[in-house]
N, C-alpha and C positions, 0 to 999 in steps of 0.2 A: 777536427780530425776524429778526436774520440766522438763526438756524436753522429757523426758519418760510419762509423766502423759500427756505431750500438745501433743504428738505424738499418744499417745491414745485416746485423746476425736475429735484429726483431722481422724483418721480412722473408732472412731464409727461415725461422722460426714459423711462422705464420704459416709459410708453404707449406711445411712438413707435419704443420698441425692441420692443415685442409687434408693432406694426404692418410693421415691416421683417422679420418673421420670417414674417410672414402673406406678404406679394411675395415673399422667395425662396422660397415654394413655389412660385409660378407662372411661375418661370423654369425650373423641372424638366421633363424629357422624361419621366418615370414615378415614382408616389409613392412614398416609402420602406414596406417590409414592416412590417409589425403589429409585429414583433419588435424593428427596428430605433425604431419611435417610441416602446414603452413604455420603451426604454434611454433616448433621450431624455428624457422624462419625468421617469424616475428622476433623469439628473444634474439635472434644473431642479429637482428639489426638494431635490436636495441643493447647488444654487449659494445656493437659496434658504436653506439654514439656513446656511450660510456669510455670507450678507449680500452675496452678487452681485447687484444686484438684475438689472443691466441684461442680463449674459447669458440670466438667468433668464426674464426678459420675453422676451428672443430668441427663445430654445428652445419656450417656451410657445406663443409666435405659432405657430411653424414647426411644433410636434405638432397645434395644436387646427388649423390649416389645411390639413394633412394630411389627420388626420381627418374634416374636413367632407368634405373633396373625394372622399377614399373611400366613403364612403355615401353621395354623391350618385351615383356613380360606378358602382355597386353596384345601382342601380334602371336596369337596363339589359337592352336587347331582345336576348335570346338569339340566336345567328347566323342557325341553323336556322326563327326564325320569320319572316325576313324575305322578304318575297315571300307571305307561306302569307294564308288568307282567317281571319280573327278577327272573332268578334263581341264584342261589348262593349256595355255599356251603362253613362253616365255622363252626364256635367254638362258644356254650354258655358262655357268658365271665362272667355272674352274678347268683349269686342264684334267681331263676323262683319267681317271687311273684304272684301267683295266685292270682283273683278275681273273682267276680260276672259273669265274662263276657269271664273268660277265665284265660291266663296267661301272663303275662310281664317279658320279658329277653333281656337282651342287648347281643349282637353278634357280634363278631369277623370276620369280612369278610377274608376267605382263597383264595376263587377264583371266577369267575364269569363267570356263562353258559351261561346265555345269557340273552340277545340278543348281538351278536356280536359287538365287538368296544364298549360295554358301560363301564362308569366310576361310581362306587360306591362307597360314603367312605369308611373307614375301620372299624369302627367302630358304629355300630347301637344299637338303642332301636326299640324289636319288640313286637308285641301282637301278641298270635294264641287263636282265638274266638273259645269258645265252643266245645273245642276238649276234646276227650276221654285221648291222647296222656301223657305221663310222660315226662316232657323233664326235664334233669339236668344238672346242672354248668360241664364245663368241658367237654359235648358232642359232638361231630362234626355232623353236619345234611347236608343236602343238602335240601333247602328250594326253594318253589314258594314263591315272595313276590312282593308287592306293598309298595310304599315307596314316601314317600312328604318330600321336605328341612325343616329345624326348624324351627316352627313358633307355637307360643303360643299368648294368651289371655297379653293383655298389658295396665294394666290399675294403677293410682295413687294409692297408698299405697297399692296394690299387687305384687305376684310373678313376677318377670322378669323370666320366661319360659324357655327363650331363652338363656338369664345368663345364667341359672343351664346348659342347653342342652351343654353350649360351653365349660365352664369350665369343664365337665366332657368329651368332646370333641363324644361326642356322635351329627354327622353329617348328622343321618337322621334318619325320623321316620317312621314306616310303620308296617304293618301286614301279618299276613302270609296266603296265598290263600290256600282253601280245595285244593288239588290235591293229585293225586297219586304216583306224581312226589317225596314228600316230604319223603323224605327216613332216617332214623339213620346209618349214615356211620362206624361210631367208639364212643364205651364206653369212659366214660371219663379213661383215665389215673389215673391210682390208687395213682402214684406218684407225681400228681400236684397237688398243694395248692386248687384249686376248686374244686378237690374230695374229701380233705379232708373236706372241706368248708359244699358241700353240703352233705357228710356222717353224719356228726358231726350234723346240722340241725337235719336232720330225724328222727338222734335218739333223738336227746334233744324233738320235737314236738311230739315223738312217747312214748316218757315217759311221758311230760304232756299235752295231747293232750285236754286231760277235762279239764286243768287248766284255767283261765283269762288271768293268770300271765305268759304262755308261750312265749308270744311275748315279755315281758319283760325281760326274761332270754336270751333266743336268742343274744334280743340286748346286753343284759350285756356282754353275751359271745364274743359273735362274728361281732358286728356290725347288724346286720339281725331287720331293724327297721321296716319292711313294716306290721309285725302283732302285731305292737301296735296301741291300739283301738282310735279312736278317743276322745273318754272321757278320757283313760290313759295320750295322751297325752297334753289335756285341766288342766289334774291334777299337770302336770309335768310343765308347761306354768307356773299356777299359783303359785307355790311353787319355784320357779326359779330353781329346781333339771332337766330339763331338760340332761345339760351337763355330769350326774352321770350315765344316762342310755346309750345314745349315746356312742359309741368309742371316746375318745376324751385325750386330752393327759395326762390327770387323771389316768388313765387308764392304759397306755402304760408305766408313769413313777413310776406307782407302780411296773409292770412286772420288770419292768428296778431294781427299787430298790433291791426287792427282789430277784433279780439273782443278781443286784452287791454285798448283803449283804453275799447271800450263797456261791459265787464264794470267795471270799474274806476269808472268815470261813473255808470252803476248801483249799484253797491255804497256808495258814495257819496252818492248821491239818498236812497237806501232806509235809508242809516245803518245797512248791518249791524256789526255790533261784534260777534259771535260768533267770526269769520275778519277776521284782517288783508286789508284790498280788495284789494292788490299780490297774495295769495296768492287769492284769489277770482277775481281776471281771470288769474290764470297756468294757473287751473285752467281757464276758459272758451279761452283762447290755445292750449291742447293739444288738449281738445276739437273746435276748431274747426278746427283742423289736421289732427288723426285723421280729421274728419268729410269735410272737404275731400280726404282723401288716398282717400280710401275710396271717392270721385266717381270718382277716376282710376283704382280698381280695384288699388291701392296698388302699382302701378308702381314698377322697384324706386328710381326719382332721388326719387321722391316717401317712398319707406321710409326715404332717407337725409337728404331735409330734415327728417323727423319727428320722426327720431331727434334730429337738431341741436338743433331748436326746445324737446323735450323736455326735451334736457339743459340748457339756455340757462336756460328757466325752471323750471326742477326745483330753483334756488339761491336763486329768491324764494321757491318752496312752503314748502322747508326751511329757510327765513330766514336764509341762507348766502352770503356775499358770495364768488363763482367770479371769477378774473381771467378778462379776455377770455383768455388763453394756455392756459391751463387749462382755461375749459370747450372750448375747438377743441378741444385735443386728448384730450379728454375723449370728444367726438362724434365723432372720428376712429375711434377705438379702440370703442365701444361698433357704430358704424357696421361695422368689420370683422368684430368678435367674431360679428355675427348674421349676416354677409352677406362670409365673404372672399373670394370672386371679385369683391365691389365693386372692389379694388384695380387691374383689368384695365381698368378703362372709365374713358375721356377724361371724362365725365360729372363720376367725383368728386372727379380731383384738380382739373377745372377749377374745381368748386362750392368745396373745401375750400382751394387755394390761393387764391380772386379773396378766398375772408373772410378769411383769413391776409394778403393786403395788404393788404388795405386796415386791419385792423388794425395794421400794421407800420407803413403812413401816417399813421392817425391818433396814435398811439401817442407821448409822449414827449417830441412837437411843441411849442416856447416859445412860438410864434406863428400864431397861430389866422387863416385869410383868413373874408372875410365866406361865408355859407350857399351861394352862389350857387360864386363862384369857388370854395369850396371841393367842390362837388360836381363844379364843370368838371375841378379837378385833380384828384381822387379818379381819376373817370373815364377821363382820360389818361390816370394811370399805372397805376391797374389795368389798361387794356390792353396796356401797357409790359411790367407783372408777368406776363401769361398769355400774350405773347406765343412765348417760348419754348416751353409747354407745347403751344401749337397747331401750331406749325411741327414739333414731335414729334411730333407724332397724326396730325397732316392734312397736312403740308407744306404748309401755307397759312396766310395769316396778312392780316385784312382792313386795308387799311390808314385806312379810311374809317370804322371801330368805331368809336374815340373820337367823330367828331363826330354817326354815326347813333344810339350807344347817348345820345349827349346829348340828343337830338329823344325819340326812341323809348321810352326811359325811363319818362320823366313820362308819354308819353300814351298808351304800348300798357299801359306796366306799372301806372304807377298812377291814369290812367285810365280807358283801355277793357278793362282785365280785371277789375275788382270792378262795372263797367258790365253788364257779359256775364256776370257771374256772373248777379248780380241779375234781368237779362232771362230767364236759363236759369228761376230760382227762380222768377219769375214767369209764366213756359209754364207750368210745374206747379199756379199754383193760381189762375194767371186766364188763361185761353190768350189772350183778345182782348190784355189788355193788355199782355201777355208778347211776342205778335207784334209790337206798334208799339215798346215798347221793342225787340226784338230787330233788328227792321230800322233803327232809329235805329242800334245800337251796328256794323250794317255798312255805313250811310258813314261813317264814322269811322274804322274800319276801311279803308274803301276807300279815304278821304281821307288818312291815315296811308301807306295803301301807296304810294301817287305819289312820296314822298319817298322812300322805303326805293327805289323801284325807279330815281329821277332818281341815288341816291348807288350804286348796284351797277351803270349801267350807266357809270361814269365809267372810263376806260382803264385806270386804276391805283387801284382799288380795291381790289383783291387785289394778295398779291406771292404767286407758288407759289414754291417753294422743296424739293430734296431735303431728306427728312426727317433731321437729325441725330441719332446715335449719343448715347447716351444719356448719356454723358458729358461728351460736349459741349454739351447741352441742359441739363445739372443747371451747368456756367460760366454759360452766357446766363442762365440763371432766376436766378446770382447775381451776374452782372452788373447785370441787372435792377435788384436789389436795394441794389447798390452805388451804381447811379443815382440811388436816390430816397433817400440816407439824406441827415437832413438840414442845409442849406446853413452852411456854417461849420465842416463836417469836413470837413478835406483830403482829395485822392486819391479825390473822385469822379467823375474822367473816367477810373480805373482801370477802371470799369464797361467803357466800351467793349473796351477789348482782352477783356473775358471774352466780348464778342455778336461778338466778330469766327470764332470759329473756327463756331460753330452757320451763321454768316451766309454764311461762305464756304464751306463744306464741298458737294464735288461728288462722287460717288462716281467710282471711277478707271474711264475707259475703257478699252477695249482698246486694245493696242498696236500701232503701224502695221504693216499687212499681215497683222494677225490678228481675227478677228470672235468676237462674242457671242453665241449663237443660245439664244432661250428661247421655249420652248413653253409660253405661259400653261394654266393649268388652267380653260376655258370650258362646261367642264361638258361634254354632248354636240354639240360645235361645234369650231371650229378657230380660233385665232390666235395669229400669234407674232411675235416681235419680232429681228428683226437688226440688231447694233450694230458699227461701226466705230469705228478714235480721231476721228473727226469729220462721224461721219454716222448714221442711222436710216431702216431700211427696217420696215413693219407688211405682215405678209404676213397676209394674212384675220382677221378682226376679231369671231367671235364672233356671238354670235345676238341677235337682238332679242325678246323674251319678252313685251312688253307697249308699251302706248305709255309707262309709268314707266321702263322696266326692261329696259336692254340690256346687253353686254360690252363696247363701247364705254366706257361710259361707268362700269358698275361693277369689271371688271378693265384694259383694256387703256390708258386715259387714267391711272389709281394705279402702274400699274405705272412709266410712263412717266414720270409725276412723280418718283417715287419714286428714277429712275435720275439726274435732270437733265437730262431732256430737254424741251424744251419745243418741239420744231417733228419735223415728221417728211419726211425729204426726198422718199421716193418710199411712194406708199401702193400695195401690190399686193393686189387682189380677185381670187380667182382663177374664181369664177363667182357665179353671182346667188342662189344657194339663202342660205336664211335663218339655215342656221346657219356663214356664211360673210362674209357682206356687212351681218347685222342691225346691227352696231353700226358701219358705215363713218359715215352722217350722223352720230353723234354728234363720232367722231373731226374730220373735215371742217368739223363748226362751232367745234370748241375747238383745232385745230390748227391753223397754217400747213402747207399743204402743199405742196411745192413741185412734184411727180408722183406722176399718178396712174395705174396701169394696171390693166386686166379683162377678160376674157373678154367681160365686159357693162361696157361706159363708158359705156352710155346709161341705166348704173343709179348712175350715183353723180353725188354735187352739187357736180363738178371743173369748172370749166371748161376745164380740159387734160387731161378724161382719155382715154384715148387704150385705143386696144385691142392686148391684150401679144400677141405673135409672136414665133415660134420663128426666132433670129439677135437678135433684139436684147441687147446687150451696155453695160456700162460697170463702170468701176474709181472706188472709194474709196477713199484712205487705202492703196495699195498690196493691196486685196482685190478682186477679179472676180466681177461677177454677170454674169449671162448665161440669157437666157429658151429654154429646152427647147423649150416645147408652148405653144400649140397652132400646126400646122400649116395652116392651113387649116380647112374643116366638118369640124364633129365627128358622131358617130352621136346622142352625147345631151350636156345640159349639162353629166353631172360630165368628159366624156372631152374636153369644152370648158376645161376646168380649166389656168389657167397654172400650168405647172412650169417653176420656178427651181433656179439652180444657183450656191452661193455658195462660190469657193474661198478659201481662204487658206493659209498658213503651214501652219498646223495639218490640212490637208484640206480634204476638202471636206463640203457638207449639201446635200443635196438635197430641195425641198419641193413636195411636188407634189399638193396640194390634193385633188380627189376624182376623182380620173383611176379608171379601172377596167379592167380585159384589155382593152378596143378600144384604147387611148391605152397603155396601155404594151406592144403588142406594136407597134405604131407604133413606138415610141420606141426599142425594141430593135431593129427591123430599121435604122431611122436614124441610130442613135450605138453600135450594139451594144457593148463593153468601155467605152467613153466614158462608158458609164455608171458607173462605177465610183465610189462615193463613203465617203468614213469617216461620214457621217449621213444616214440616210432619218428623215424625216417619214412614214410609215407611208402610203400612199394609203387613202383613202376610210375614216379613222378602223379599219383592222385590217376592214375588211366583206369576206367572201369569195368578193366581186366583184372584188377589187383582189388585190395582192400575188402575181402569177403568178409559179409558178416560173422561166419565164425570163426573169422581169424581177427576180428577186430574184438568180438566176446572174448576169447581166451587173453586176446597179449592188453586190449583195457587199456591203452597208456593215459597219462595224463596232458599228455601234453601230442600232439603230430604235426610234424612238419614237411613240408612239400618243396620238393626244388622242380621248379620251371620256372621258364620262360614267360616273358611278357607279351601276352596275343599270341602266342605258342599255335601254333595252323592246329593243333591237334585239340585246343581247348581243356588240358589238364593246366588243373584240378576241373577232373568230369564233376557238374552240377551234382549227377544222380548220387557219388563218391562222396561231395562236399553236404549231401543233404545227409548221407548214413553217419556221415563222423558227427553230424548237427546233433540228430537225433538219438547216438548214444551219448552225447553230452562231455563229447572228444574235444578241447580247441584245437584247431587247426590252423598253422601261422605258412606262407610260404613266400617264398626270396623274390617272386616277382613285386610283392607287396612292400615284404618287409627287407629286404637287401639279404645279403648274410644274415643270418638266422645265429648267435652264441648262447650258449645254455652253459651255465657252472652253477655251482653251488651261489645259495644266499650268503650275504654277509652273518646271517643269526642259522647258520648252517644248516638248514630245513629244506624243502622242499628245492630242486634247482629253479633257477629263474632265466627265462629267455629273455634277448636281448634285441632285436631287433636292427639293423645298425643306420637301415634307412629311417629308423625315428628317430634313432638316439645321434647322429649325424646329419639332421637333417639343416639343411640350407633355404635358401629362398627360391634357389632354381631348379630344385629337385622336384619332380612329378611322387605326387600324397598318395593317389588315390586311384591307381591302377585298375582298368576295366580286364574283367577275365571273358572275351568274345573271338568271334574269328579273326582268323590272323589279320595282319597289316605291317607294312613297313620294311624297312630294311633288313633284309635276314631271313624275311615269310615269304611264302611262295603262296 
């Protein structure tokens, strides 16, 4: 018995040592050589005849997630083709999410017309702008297209871009060219999964097309999350019910349930005796979960509940009785073996830790509370348990979970999602009756959301929080755990001192008299952030790209969390163009702000904002801003542009929005050597319009920095711009290259030092070496 229990906690051991060998690959800035992994190798197989197990598990992790990653790595867009004109022909692999600007599908590469000898992944995400065209999942086309290697925006407490692009192994990005070329070869196949995919959509949108709540059904149905509204899913954020709409393994193990229970009941009725029924309904439970995953287009949260449920009941098929500890980590490890970029996404340690407590709860326990109470405290302290994990991911943490996932539970999850399946299944094979259920299952829906939306709009239902260092979050997750071990073991208010350091953790400001200047990465736009030891200036804010989809609110609000900031004292616009001002409303509505200034104050939702002028002045914390420009009319808006002037300790930075030769020969006849500064903010994103020789003589900076876009259609940083700052012997760093651009003081207090963040952050899947050419890709026209 004892050597059967030590043989078991040596193989969950082993498992969870392959799994930690799979993450330290993706804490690497570049993969180990073909050379150095089969060395590896070799010593795991010889830990392994030694009887190491767990190193050996180590090693193992770390070659075979090496490897994957190399050959996913290795199906990559050649430099030289990016920009060039490629036809193709191939298969819509996703349901189309239409926008503002057109349509978004990923694609299937079948074969390649040309241009001769070229090499394209296999798998793409494309845009077709402004077309007439219907395209759907399942279709084969023959496409003109343009196409750039992955490379997204890369800034602190934002998306990683690049992540999402690799783990879904999607290898390049691009759009699709008007021509005549672009032909529909073949309908989709009426017997693959993505015609059922996209059939089943049409009709579910086509029944509640008027409704709010369509895009919420969608997703319950079938994974289909691109038409939930941006407020939906702010609602969903703060309620911590996110996980109940999304596909997720909630979801898939009710399918499962509910075909083990029926299969079983049947087996049963029928009296088959050839198969044991427990092994008959486990074989229906997978079935019906495969079937169900296959609706979602087998997404990859939904490939990782599959894999669970699989293994869960793979112990009844084989008549094999698996500890709950056992089979987790069983599915842990089979889950990475197929998919180790899983280990990067909040997804699965949330899914894989919420089952790991509550097994840990229920587990061991002398005293059992009634069904009721015992789900209210499940509940509580599962969110107890995952709350560390979300304040690591998101620096947020709802504080209203416990009692919305108590409501929302029973009636979204078990409910109105096998409700709206059912309605879905019935579109399909009686549309009348499919319609009157479908609209039934969205008041319910609609009736359900009143409550979801009465607890998200409560003042404190969110706590934000800088996101904690990972050390400190693996305390809190075992503090957590120290909280809920149970009553009658000493030393569980020890728990708290582990959530204190996660709970109080603030990243360190700057020192008085010294400022923080960070040039977020906004893609082809502008915004940046200056910080004092007790204060925050947002100097232009980024674009607004969509009514979903701004910098506001996808880089410049993360970042800002990120740092501990939660209020912004003075917010400066420095003119009204859109890739400047887009994301000011969003900041405005989730900010306190306490000033506001612009070229245009009649463009922003301040009620003090005021219009910036050249002489106005004030100090922070021992550091000096002071407004340059504008003097009076301008010739055009960008020469309308407020330019700031921020000293410190350290020097100075000068930022001066999209001013051009009219406005900085202005500024030169006005302050001529006053201009002198240790950081230019590059004007008008490096265009050579801007940047005049004797405006770059006078201001002399030491250092200039550039915000644009990557293959930017406009080609800033202009050559001619990047050759004049060469040759006064200017460095010049910019955010297509470098991510976010940080500049603060040295540790030895001297000159500031920039910081880079795509170097100092960098991964194995992140694009090094960015070409600056005509445009390509998703986003360039």
């Amino acid at each position: 018995m004892n050597a059967s229990a030590g043989s078991g906690r040596t193989g969950v051991s082993a498992l969870l040592a392959f799994v930690c060998g799979v993450i330290a690959v993706q804490t690497l800035a570049g993969l180990p050589s073909p050379i150095l992994l089969a060395g590896l190798a070799i010593t795991a197989l010889a830990l392994l005849l030694r009887r190491r197990i767990l190193p050996c598990a180590f090693l193992l992790g770390f070659v075979w997630a090496s490897a994957f990653a190399s050959v996913r790595l290795h199906d990559e867009l050649p430099r030289d083709l990016e920009g060039r004109d490629i036809t193709l022909e191939g298969t819509v692999a996703s349901l189309p999410e239409p926008n503002e600007r057109g349509v978004r599908f990923e694609f299937d590469v079948g074969r390649i017309i040309g241009p001769e000898g070229a090499r394209v992944p296999g798998h793409l995400r494309l845009t077709w702008y402004d077309t007439g065209r219907t395209v759907r999942a399942g279709e084969r086309w023959r496409l003109g297209v343009r196409l750039k290697r992955p490379h997204g925006m890369l800034n602190p407490g934002g998306m990683d871009y690049e992540l999402w692009l690799f783990s879904r192994n999607i290898r390049a990005l691009g759009y699709v060219r008007e021509s005549p070329g672009n032909v529909l070869l073949n309908p989709a196949n009426p017997w693959l999964p993505g015609a059922w995919r996209q059939q089943l959509s049409d009709r579910i949108h086509a029944t509640l097309a008027e409704s709010p709540f369509d895009g919420v059904i969608r997703a319950l149905v079938m994974g289909a999350e691109d038409a939930i509204t941006p407020g939906q899913w702010e609602v969903l954020r703060r309620t911590g019910t996110a996980h109940l709409i999304a596909i997720s393994g909630s979801h898939i193990s009710l399918i499962a349930l509910l075909a083990y229970s029926f299969a079983a009941r049947l087996a049963a009725l029928l009296q088959v005796m050839r198969w044991p029924p427990p092994a008959v309904a486990a074989v229906a439970a997978v079935a019906a979960a495969a079937a169900y995953s296959a609706l979602t287009g087998f997404a990859i949260p939904t490939q990782r509940a599959l894999i669970m449920i699989a293994i869960a009941v793979g112990g009844i098929i084989a008549q094999r009785h698996l500890r709950p500890a056992h089979t987790l980590a069983l599915a842990l490890a089979a889950v990475v073996l197929i998919d180790p970029p899983a280990v990067t996404s909040p997804g699965f340690w949330l899914s894989f830790l919420a089952v790991a407590f509550i097994l840990y709860l229920l587990t061991g326990r002398l005293h059992r509370p009634g069904l009721l109470r015992e789900l209210a405290w499940t509940n509580w302290a599962t969110s107890l348990g995952l709350a560390p994990v979300l304040l690591f991911f998101f620096g947020q943490i709802s504080l209203v979970s416990p009692l919305a996932n108590l409501f929302a539970v029973p009636v979204l999850g078990l409910a109105i999602t096998p409700l709206a399946l059912f309605s879905a299944l019935m579109l399909l094979i009686w549309a009348e009756a499919g319609a009157i259920l479908m609209e039934f299952t969205e008041r319910l829906v609609a009736w359900a959301w009143q409550a979801l939306e009465w607890l998200s709009g409560l003042s404190w239902a969110q706590w934000q929080h800088a996101a904690p260092p990972p050390p400190m979050a693996l305390l809190a997750a075992l503090g957590a755990a120290v909280l809920m071990i149970p009553r009658g073991i000493p030393g569980r208010w020890l728990g708290l001192f582990l959530l204190l350091p996660a709970a109080a953790h603030t990243p360190d400001p700057p020192p008085e008299g010294r400022y923080r200047l960070t040039l977020l990465d906004v893609g082809q736009a502008l915004a940046s952030v200056v910080e004092t030891h007790a204060h925050t200036l947002v100097f232009d804010t980024g674009a607004r790209l969509s009514d979903s989809f701004d910098m506001g609110a996808a880089v410049v609000e993360p970042y800002l969390r990120s740092r501990g900031i939660s209020a912004i004292d003075t917010l400066v616009v420095s003119h009204g163009d859109n890739d400047h001002i887009g994301g000011a409303a969003t900041l405005l509505r989730r900010f306190p702000v306490t000033a506001a200034l612009s070229s245009v104050p009649d463009k922003l939702a301040h009620p003090g904002a005021k219009a910036c002028r050249a002489g106005q002045s004030w100090e922070w914390d021992g550091v000096q801003f002071e407004m340059l420009w504008p003097d009076g009319p301008a010739d055009n808006d960008n020469d309308a542009s407020c330019v700031l002037r921020v000293s410190g300790l350290q020097g100075s930075a000068l930022l001066t929005g999209d001013i051009e030769r009219g406005a900085e020969s202005s500024l030169v006849a006005r302050y001529g050597a006053a201009l002198a500064s240790t950081v230019l903010v590059a004007p008008h994103h490096g265009s050579k319009t801007s940047s005049s020789p004797e405006f770059l003589g006078e201001a002399h900076p030491a250092l200039a920095l550039v915000s644009a876009g990557y293959r930017n259609r406009w080609g800033f940083p202009s050559p001619q711009v990047v050759e004049r700052y060469r040759r006064l012997g200017i460095p010049l760093l910019d955010t297509a290259s470098g991510g976010a651009l940080i500049v603060q003081s040295s540790d030895s207090g001297g000159d500031p030092e920039v910081q880079p963040y795509r170097w100092s952050y960098r991964r194995y899947w992140h694009d090094a070496t960015p070409t600056k050419e005509s445009p390509a890709g998703e986003g360039s026209r």
